[in-house]
C-alpha positions in Angstrom: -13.0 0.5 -24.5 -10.4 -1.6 -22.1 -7.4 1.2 -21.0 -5.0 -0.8 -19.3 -3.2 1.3 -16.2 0.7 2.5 -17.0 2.7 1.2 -14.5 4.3 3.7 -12.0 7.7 4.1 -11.0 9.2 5.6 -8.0 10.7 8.1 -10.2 7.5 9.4 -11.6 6.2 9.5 -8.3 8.7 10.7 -6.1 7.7 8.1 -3.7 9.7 5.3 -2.1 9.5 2.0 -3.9 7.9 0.2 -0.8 5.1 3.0 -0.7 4.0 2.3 -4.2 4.4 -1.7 -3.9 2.1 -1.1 -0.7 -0.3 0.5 -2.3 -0.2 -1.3 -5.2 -0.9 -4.1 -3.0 -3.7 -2.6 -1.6 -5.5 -2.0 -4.7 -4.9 -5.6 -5.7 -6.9 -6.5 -2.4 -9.6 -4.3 -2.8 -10.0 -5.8 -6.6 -10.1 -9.3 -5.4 -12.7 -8.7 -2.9 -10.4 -9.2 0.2 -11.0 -6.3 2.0 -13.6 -7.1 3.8 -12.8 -8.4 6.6 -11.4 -7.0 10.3 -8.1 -9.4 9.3 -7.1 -7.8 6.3 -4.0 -6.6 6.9 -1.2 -5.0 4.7 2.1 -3.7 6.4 5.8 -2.9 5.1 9.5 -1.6 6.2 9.9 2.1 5.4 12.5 3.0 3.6 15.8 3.4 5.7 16.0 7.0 5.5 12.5 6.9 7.4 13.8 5.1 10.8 15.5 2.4 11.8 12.1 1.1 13.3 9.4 2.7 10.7 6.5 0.7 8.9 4.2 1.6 6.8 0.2 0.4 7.4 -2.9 1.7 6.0 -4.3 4.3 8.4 -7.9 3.7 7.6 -7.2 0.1 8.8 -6.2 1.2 11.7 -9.5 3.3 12.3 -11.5 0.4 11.7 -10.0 -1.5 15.4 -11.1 1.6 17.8 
């Protein structure tokens, strides 16, 4: 049985958009076989109401450089 995944909107969420689309982009690495390597990485703006100067990155990725 093939379930294809619902897409998910930033109102079902309560997320940002950009959190979702990073994620989203996440997953898409993973599927691909991408995320193997120590140059993987995957960043975006926060949203606005987060800080003029916020990002968002993958904290796991960030483990992996210590």
């Amino acid at each position: 049985m093939n379930v294809q995944p619902q897409p998910v909107s930033a109102a079902d969420t309560g997320q940002p958009r950009e959190r979702i689309e990073l994620a989203a982009a996440y997953r898409l690495i993973a599927h691909y076989h991408l995320d193997d390597s120590i140059f993987t990485h995957i960043s975006a703006r926060a949203p606005a109401e987060e800080g003029e100067h916020a990002f968002l990155i993958n904290r796991s990725a960030c483990a992996s450089t210590r």
